[in-house]
Every structure is written in C-alpha cells, then in structure tokens.
N, C-alpha and C positions, 0 to 999 in steps of 0.2 A: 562356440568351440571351447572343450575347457581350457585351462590356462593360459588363453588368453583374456586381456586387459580391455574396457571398453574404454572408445576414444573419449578423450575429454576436451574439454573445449579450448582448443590452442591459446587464445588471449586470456590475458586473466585482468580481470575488473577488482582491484581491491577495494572498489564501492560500489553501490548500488542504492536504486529509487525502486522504494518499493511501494504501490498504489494497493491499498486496501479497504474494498468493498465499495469503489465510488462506483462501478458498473452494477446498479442496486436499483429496483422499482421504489423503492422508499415506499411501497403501497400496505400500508397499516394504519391501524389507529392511531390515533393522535401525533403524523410523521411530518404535519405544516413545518414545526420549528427546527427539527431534521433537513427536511428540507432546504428549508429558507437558509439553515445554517451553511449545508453546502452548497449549493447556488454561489454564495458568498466567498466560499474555502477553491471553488473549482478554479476559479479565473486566475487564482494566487498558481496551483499547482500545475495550468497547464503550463504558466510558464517555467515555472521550474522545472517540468518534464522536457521543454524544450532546451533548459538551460544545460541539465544532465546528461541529452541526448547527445548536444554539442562538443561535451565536457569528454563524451566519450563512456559515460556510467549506463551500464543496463539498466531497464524499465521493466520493472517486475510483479502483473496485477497478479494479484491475492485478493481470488472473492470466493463468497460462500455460497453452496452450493443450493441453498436453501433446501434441503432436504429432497432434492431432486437426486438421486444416484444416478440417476442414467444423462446427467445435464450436458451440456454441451458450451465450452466457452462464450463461443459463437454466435448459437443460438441464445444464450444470455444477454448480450450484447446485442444482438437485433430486439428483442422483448424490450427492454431496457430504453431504447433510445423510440420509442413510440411515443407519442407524442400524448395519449390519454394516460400515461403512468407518472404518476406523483415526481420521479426522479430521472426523467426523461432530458434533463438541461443538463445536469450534471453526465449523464454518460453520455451525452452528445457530445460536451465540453472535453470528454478525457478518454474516449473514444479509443481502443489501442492501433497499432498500426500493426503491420508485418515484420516489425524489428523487434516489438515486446513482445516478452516471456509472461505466462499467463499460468497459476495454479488455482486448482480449483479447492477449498478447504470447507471440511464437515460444523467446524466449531467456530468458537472466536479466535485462537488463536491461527495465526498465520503460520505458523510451524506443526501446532496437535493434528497428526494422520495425514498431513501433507508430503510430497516430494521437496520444499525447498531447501530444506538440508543439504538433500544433495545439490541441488544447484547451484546454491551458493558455494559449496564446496566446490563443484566443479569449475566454476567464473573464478574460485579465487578470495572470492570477497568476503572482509573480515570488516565491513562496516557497512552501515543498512541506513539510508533516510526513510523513515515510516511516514506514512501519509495517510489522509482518508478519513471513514468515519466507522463508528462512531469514535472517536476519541477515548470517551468514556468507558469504553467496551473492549472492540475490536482489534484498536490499537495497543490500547493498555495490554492486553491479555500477550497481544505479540510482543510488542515491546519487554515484558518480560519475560519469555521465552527467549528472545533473541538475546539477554543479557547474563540467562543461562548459559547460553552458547558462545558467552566472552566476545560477541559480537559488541563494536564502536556503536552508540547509537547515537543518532541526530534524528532530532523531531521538530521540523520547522513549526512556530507556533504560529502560526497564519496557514498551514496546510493539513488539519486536522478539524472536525466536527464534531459538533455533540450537539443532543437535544435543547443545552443552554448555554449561553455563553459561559456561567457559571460551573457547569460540569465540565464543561471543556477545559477549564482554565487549574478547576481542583486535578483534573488527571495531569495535565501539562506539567504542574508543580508535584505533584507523587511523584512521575517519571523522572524529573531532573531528579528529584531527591532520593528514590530509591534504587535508577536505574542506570543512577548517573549520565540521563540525556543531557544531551544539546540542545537545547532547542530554542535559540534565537529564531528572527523572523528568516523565512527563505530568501530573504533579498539579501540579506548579508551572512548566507553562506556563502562559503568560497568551495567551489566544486572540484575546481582543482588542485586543492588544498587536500580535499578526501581520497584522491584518488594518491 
C-alpha cells in the first residue's frame, strides 16, 4: 500500500555473529588444507555461536551461491552435510537452526549484491563478529566492506580459515591494521560487552 512503512524488526541487536561460507562442499582442487583448516576453526565457532546465541546476538550465515541463481539455502545445506563431500564435518558442525538468518551472496563479499544492509539495518546492528572461511578471501573482502559501512568489527582469530595457516594469519594482521579489527581469540570475547 503506498505510504505505508514496512515493519521492522521490534528488537534491536547492536551486534551480530555473522557465519560466512562454512555451509560449503569444499569440493575443489587442492581443498585437503581448506579443509583440515576448518574442521579445526568449526569446533572454536560452534561454541561461540552458542555463546552469542545466549548473549542474545543474531546468527547470520552468509554463503555463496556458487553460481547457482536458482539455489536454495536449504537445499544447500542438505548437499553440504553429506557425508561424500569434502566439507561435510564442518557444515554438520554449524548446521543453522530455525532462529538464524541466512543470505545467500553472488561474490566474495558478504555485502556485494546481497540484502544484508538491510538487515543489519533493520536488527539495528552497528557491529558484526565475521567468522568463516576462507579468511584469505571471503572474510577479507567482507570485512572490508563492512568497514565501509562504519560497522565495529571483531574478527576472532581462532574462527576464521584459510588454505594456510600462514595466509590466515597475514589476512588476520591486514584486517586489524587496515580495518581496524578485533580480533583476539573468541574465548576472550566478551559478548556482552558487544552488545
């Protein structure tokens, strides 16, 4: 109807966990050390998805659509957690429920051609924990977008992957220094501090 307002979302979360690309086959070439790396990164982030949950912070996956336009979150996430596909641990391990918020994005960035603008707008939230993998990459790319957008950012550095521990580690230190993250380990976040 014109002039009117669409409803927005009554509570407002001035943080948010946002889970990017771990719902992934990891099925490529050379994706072993991919792999292995987040096998490793999952077990750190389910708890801190539980911890955010507690905290009262939305849980917000961000995956790529891999070039599927007609994809379906859902149907992602059953593919995904099969048991013959390379990264089938990790999306069992972080699995969403019926409380997360789920976008589906075209590129590397969590933001390029996505709705999360709005949603973050709409929750409220003006500070984002990024998570996921690849680090190197997927995160990076958001992580600076998001810092466009004068979003707070915190990047636990135990909840992020890359092909090496070494590329992992050169993005971890870019992002503090250019994007001015956070990103101590997630065990000593304070969640309620973010909020």
């Amino acid at each position: 109807m014109p002039g009117r307002s669409r409803s927005s979302t009554t509570e407002r979360h001035p943080a948010a966990l946002l889970l990017i690309d771990v719902i992934n086959d990891m099925d490529f070439e050379g994706s072993e050390s991919l792999v292995r790396h987040a096998e490793a990164m999952a077990g750190k982030l389910r708890v801190l998805k539980r911890r955010a949950r507690a905290a009262g912070l939305p849980t917000i996956y961000i995956n790529d659509n891999f070039g599927k336009w007609r994809s379906d979150f859902r149907a992602t996430v059953q593919y995904c957690i099969k048991r013959d596909v390379p990264g089938h641990k990790v999306a069992r391990m972080l699995k969403p429920d019926a409380k997360d918020y789920f976008v589906l994005k075209p590129k590397q960035s969590a933001f390029f051609g996505t709705t999360l603008d709005t949603l973050l707008q709409d929750l409220g939230t003006t500070k984002v924990i990024l998570t996921g993998v690849a680090g190197d990459n997927c995160v990076l790319f958001s992580a600076n977008d998001a810092y466009m957008r004068k979003l707070r950012l915190f990047i636990p550095s135990d909840c992020i992957a890359s092909n090496t521990e070494a590329e992992n580690q050169y993005a971890l230190q870019l992002m503090k220094k250019v994007v001015k993250a956070d990103i101590r380990p997630s065990t000593e976040l304070d969640l309620k501090a973010t909020r």
